[in-house]
C-alpha positions in Angstrom: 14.9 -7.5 -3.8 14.3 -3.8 -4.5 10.5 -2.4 -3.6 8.1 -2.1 -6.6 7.8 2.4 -6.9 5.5 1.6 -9.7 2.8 0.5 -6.8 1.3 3.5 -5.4 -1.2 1.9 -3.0 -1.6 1.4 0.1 -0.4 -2.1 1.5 -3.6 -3.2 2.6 -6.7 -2.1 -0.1 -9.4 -3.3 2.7 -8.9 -0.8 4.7 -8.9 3.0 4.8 -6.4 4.9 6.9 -8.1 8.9 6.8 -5.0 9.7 9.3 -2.1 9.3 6.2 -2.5 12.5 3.7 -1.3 9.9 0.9 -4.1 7.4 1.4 -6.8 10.4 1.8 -5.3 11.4 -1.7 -5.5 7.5 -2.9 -8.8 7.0 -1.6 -10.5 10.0 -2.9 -9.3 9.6 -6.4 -10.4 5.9 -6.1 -13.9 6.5 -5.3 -14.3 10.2 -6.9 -15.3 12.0 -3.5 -13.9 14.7 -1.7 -12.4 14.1 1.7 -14.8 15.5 3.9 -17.1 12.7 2.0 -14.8 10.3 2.2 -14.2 11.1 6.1 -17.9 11.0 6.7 -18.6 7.8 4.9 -15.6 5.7 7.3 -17.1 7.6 10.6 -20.4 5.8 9.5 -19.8 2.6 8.2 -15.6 1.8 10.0 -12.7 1.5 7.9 -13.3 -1.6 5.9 -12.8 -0.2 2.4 -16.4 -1.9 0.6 -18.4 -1.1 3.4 -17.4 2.4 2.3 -18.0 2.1 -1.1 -21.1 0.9 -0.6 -21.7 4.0 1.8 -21.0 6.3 -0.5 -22.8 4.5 -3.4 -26.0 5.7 -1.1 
């Protein structure tokens, strides 16, 4: 069974990998910040993807 291209996501949405370049890109496009925002927000609060957006909903 071929992989699905059309998902561009990253395999697991609950958490937030800052080291890939792609999931930066995913991630900051998902919750309208820059990366230095983004970067900040997961140092804080760990990589668990809703404790970051409620971090940056601060």
């Amino acid at each position: 069974m071929a992989d699905d291209l059309s998902n561009r996501g990253p395999r697991d949405r609950s958490r937030i990998n800052t080291s890939e370049e792609w999931e930066l890109r995913y991630w900051t496009k998902e919750f309208g910040v820059t990366e230095e925002e983004l970067k900040a927000a997961v140092k804080a609060v760990g990589a668990g993807a809703e404790d970051v957006r409620r971090q940056l909903k601060k």
